[in-house]
N, CA, C and O atoms as a Tinker XYZ file with bonds, in Angstrom:
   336  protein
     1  N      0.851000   -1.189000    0.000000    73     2
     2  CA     0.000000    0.000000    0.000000    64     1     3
     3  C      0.890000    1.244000    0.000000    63     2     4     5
     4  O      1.927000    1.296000    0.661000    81     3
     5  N      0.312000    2.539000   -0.996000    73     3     6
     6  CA     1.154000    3.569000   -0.990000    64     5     7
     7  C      1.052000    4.409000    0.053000    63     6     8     9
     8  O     -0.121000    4.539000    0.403000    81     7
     9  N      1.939000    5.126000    0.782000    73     7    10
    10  CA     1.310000    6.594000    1.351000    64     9    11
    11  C      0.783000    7.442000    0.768000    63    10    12    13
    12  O      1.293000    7.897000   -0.256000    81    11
    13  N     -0.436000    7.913000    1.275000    73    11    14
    14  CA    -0.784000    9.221000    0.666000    64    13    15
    15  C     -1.017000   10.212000    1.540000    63    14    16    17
    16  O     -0.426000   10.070000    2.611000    81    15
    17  N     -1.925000   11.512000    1.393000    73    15    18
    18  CA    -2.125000   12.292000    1.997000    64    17    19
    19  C     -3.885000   12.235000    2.560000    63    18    20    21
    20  O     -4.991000   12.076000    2.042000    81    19
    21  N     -3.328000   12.466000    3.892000    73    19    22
    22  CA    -5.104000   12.573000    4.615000    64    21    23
    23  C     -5.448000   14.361000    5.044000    63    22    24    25
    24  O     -6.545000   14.886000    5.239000    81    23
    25  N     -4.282000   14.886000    5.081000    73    23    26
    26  CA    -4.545000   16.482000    5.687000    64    25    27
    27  C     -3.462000   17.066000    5.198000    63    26    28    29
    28  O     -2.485000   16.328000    5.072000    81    27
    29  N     -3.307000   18.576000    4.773000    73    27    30
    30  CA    -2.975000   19.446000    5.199000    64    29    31
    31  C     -2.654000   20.946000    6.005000    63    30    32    33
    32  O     -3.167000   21.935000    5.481000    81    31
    33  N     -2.181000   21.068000    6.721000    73    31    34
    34  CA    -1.922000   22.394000    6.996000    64    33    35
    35  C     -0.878000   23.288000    7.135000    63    34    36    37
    36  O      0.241000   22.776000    7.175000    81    35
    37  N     -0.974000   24.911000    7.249000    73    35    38
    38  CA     0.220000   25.798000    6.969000    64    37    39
    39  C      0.337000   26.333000    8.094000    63    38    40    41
    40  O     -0.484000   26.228000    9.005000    81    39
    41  N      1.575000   27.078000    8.130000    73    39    42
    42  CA     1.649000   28.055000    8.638000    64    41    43
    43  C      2.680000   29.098000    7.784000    63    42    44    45
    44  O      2.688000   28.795000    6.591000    81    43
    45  N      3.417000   30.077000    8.058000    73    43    46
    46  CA     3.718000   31.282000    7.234000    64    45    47
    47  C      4.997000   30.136000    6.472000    63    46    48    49
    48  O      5.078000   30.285000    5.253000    81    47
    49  N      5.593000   29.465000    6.848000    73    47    50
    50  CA     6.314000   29.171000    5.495000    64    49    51
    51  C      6.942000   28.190000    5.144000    63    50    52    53
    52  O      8.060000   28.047000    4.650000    81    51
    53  N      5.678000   27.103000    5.600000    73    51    54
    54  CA     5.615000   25.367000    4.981000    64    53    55
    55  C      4.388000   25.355000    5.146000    63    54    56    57
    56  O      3.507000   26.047000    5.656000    81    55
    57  N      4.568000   24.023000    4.375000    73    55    58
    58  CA     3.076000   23.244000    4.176000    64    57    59
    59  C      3.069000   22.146000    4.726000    63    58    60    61
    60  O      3.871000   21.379000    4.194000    81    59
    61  N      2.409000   21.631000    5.732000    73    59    62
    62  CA     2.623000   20.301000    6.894000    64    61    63
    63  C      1.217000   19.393000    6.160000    63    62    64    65
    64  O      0.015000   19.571000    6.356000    81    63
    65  N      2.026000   18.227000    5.123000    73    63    66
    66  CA     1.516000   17.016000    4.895000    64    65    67
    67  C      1.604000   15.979000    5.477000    63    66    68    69
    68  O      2.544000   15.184000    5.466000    81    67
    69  N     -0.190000   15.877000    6.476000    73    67    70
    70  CA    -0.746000   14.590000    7.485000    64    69    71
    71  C     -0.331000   13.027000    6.646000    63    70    72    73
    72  O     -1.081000   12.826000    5.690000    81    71
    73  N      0.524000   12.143000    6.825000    73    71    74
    74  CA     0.307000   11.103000    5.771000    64    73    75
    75  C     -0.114000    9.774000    5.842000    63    74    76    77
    76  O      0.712000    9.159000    6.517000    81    75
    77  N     -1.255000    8.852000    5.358000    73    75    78
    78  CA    -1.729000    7.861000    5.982000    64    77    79
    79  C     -0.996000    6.596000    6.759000    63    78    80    81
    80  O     -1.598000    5.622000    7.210000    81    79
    81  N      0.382000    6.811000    6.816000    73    79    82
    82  CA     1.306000    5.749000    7.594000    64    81    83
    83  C      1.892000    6.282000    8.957000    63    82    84    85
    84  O      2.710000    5.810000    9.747000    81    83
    85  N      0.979000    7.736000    8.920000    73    83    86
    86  CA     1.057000    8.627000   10.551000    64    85    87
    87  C      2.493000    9.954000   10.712000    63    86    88    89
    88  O      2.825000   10.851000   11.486000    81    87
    89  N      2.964000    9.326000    9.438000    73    87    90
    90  CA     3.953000   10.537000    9.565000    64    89    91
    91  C      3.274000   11.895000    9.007000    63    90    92    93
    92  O      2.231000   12.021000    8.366000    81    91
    93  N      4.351000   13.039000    9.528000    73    91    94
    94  CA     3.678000   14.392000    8.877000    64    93    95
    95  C      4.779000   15.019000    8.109000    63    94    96    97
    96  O      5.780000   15.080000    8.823000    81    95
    97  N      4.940000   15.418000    7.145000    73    95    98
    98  CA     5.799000   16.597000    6.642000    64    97    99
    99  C      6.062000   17.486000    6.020000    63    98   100   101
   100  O      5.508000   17.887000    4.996000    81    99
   101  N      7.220000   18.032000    6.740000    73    99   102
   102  CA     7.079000   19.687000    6.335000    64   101   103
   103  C      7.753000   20.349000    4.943000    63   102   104   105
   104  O      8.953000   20.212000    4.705000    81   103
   105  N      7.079000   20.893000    4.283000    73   103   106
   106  CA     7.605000   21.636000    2.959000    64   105   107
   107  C      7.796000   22.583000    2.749000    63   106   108   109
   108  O      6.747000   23.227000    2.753000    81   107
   109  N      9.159000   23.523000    2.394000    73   107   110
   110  CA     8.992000   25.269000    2.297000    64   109   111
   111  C      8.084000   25.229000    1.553000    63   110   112   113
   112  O      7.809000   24.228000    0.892000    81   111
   113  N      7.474000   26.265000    1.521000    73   111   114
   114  CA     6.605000   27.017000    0.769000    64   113   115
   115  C      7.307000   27.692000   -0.229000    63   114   116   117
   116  O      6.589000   27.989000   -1.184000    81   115
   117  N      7.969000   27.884000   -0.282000    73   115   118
   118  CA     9.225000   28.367000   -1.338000    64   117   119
   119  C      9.468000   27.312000   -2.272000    63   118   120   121
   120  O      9.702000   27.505000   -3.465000    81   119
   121  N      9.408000   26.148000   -1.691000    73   119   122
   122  CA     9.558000   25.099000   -2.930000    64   121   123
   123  C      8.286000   25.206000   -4.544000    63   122   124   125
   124  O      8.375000   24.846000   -5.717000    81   123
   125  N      7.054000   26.004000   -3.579000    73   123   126
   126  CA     5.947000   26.305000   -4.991000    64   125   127
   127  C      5.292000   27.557000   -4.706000    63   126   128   129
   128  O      4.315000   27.780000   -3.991000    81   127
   129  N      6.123000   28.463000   -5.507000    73   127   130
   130  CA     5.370000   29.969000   -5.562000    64   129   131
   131  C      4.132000   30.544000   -5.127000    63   130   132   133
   132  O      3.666000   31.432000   -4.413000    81   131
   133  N      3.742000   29.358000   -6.115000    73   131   134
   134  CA     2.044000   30.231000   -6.455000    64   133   135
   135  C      1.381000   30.027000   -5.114000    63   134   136   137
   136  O      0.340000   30.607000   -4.806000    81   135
   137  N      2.309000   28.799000   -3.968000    73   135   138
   138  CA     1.376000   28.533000   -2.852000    64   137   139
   139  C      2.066000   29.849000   -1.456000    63   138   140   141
   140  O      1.496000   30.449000   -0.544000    81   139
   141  N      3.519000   29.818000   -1.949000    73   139   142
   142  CA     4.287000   31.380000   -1.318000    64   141   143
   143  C      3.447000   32.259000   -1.255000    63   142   144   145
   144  O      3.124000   32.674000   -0.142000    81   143
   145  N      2.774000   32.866000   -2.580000    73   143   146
   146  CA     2.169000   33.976000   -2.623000    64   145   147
   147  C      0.739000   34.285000   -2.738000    63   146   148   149
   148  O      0.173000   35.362000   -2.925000    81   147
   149  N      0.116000   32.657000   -2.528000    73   147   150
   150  CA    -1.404000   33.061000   -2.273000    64   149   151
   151  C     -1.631000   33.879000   -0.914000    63   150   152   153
   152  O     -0.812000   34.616000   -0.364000    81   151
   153  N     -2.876000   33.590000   -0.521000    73   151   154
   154  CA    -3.398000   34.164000    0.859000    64   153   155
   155  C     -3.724000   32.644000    1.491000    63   154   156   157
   156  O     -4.005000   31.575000    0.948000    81   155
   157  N     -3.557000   33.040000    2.871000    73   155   158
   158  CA    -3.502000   32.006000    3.486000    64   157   159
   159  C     -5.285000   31.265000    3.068000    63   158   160   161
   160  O     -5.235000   30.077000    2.748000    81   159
   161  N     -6.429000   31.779000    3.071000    73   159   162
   162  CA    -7.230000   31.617000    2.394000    64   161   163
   163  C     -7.246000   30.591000    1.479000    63   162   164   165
   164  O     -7.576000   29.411000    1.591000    81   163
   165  N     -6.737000   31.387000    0.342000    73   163   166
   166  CA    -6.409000   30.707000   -1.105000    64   165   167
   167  C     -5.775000   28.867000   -0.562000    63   166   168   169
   168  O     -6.187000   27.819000   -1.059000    81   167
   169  N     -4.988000   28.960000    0.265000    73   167   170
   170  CA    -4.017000   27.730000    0.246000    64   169   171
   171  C     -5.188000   26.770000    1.270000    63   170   172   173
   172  O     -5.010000   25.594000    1.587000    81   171
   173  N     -6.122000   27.434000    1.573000    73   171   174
   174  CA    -7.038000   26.389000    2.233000    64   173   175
   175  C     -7.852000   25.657000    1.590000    63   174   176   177
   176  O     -8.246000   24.548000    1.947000    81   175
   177  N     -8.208000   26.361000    0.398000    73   175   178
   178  CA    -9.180000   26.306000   -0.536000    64   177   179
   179  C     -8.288000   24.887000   -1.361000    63   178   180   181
   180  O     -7.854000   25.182000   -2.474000    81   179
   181  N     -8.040000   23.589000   -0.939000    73   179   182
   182  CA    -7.565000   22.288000   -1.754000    64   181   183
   183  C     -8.017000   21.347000   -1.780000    63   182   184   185
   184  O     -8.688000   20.877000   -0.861000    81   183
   185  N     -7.795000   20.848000   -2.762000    73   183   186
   186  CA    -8.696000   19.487000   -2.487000    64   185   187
   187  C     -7.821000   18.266000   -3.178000    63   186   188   189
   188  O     -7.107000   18.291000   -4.180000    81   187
   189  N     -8.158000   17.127000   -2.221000    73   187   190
   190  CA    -6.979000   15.979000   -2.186000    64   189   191
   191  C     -7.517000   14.628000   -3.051000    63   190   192   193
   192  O     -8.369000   13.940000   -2.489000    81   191
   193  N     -7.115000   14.274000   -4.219000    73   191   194
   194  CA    -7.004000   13.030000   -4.898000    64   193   195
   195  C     -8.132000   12.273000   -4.162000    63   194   196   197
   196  O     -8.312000   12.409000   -2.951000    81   195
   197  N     -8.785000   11.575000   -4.843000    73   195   198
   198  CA    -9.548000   10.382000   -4.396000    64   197   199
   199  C     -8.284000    9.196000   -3.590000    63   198   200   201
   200  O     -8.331000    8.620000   -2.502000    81   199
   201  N     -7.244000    9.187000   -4.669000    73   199   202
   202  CA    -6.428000    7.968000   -3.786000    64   201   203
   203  C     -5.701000    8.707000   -3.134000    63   202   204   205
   204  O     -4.775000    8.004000   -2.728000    81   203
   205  N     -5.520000   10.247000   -2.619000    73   203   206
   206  CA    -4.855000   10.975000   -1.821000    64   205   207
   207  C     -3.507000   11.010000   -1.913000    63   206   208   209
   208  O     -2.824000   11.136000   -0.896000    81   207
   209  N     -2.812000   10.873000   -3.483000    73   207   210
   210  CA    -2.019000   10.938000   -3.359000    64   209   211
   211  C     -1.425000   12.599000   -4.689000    63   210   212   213
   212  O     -0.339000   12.881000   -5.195000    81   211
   213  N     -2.258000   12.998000   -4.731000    73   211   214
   214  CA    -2.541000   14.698000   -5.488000    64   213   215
   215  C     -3.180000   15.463000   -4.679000    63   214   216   217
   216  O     -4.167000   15.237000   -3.978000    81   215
   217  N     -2.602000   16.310000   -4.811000    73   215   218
   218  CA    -3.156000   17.754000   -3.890000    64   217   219
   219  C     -3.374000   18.657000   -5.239000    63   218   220   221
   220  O     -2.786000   18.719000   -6.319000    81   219
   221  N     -4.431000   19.287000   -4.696000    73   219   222
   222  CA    -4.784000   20.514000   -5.931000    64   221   223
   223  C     -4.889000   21.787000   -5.606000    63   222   224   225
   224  O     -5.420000   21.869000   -4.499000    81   223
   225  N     -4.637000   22.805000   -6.045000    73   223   226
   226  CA    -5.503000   23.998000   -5.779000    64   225   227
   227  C     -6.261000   24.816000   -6.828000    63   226   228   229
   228  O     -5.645000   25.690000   -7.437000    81   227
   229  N     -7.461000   24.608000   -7.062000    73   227   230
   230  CA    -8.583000   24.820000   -8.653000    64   229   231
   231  C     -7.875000   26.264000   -8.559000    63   230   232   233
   232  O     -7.398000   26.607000   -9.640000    81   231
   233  N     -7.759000   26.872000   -7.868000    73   231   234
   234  CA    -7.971000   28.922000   -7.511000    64   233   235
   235  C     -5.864000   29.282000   -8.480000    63   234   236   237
   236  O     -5.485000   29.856000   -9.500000    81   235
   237  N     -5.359000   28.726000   -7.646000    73   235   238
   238  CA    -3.830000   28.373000   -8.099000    64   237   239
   239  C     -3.446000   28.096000   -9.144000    63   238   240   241
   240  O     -2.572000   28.731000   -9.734000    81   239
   241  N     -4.193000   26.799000   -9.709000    73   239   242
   242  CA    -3.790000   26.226000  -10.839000    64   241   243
   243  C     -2.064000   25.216000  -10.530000    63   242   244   245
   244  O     -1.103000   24.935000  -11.246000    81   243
   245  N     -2.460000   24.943000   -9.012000    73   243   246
   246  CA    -1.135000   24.183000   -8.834000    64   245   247
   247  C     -1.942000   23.108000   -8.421000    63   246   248   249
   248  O     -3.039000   23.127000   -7.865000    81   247
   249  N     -1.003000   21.858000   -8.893000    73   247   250
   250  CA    -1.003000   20.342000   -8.858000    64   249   251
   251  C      0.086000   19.802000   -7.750000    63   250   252   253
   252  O      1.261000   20.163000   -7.801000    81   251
   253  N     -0.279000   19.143000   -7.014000    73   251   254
   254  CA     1.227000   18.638000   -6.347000    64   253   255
   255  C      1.113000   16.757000   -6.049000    63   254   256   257
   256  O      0.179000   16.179000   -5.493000    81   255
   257  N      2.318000   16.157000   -6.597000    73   255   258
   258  CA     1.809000   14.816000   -5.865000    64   257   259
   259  C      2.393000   14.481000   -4.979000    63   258   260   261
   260  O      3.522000   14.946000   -4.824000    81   259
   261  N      1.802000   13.434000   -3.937000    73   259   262
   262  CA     2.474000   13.452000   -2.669000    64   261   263
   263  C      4.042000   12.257000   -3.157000    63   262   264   265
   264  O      5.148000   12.354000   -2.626000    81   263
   265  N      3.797000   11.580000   -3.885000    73   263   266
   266  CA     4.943000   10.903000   -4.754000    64   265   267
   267  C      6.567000   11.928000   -4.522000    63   266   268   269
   268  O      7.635000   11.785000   -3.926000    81   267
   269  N      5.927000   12.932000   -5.375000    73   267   270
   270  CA     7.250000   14.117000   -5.574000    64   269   271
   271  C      7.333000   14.646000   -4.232000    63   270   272   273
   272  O      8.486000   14.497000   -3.827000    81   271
   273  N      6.682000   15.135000   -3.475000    73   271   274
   274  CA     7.234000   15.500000   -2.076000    64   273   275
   275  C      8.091000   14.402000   -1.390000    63   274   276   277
   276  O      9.234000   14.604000   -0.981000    81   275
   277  N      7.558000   13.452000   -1.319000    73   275   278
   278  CA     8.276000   12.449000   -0.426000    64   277   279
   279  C     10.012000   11.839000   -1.485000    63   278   280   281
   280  O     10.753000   10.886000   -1.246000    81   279
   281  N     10.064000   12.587000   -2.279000    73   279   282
   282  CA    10.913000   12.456000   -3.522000    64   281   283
   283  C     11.991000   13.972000   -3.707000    63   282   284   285
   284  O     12.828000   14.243000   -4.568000    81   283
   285  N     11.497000   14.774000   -2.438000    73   283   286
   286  CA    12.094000   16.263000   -2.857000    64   285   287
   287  C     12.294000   16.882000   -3.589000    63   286   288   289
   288  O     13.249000   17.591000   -3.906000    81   287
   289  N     10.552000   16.483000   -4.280000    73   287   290
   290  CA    11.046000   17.547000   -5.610000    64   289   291
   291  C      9.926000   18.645000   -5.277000    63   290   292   293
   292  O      8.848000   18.522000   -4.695000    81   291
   293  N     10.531000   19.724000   -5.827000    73   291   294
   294  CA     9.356000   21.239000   -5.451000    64   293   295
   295  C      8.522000   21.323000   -7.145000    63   294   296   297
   296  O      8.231000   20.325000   -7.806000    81   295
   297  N      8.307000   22.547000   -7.502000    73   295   298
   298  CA     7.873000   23.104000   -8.281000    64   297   299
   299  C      8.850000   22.924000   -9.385000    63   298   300   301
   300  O      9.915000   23.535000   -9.296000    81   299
   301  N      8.661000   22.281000  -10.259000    73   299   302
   302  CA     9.686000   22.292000  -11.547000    64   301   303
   303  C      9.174000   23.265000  -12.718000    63   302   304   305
   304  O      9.867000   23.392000  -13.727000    81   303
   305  N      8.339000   23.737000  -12.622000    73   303   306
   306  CA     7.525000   24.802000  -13.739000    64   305   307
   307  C      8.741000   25.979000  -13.640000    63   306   308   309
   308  O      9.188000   26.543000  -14.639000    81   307
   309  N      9.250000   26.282000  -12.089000    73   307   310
   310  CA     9.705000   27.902000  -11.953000    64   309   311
   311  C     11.389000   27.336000  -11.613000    63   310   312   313
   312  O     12.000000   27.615000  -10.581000    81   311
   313  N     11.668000   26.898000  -12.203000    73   311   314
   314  CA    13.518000   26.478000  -12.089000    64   313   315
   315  C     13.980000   27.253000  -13.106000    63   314   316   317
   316  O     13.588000   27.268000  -14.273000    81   315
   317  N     15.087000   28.083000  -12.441000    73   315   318
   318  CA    16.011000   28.908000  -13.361000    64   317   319
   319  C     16.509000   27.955000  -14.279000    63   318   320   321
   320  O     16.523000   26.737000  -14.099000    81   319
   321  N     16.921000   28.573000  -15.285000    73   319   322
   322  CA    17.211000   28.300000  -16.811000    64   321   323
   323  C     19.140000   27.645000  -16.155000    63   322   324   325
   324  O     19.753000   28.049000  -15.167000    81   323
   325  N     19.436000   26.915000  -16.854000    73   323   326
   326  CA    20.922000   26.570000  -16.477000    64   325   327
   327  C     22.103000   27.040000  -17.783000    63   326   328   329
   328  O     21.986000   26.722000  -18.966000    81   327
   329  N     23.035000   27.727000  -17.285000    73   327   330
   330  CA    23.881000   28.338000  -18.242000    64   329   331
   331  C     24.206000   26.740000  -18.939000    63   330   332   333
   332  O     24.391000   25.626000  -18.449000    81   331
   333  N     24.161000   27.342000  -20.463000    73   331   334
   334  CA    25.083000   26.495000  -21.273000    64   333   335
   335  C     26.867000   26.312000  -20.978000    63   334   336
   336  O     27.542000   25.586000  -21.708000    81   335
């Protein structure tokens, strides 16, 4: 069975993912912009995968899977360009 996600919550600058094997963890918020610079509001407003393992935000237009968190990966949309 995979882990997924049963909850989240914030505070000013992570995102604390509840996960169904009882662990919790924490993510800068810096790792995904658009969730940096919503309103705390906005970042409440999500809704989690049927198999709980996608987080959404409709308002954002951000996707997150709990796969890539537990994988350390952030936001790959906003990665600086790498010199040739």
């Amino acid at each position: 069975m995979s882990t997924s996600a049963k909850a989240l919550h914030f505070d000013d600058h992570t995102m604390w993912v509840d996960l169904t094997d009882g662990r919790t963890i924490g993510i800068p918020l810096a790792w995904f912009p658009r969730l940096l610079h919503a309103t705390a509001e906005q970042r409440q407003h999500y809704r989690l995968s049927v198999s709980g393992n996608g987080l959404h935000w409709e308002e954002l237009d951000e996707d997150i899977s709990v796969e890539g968190l537990l994988a350390g990966r952030g936001d790959l949309t906003h990665r600086p360009l790498q010199a040739a």
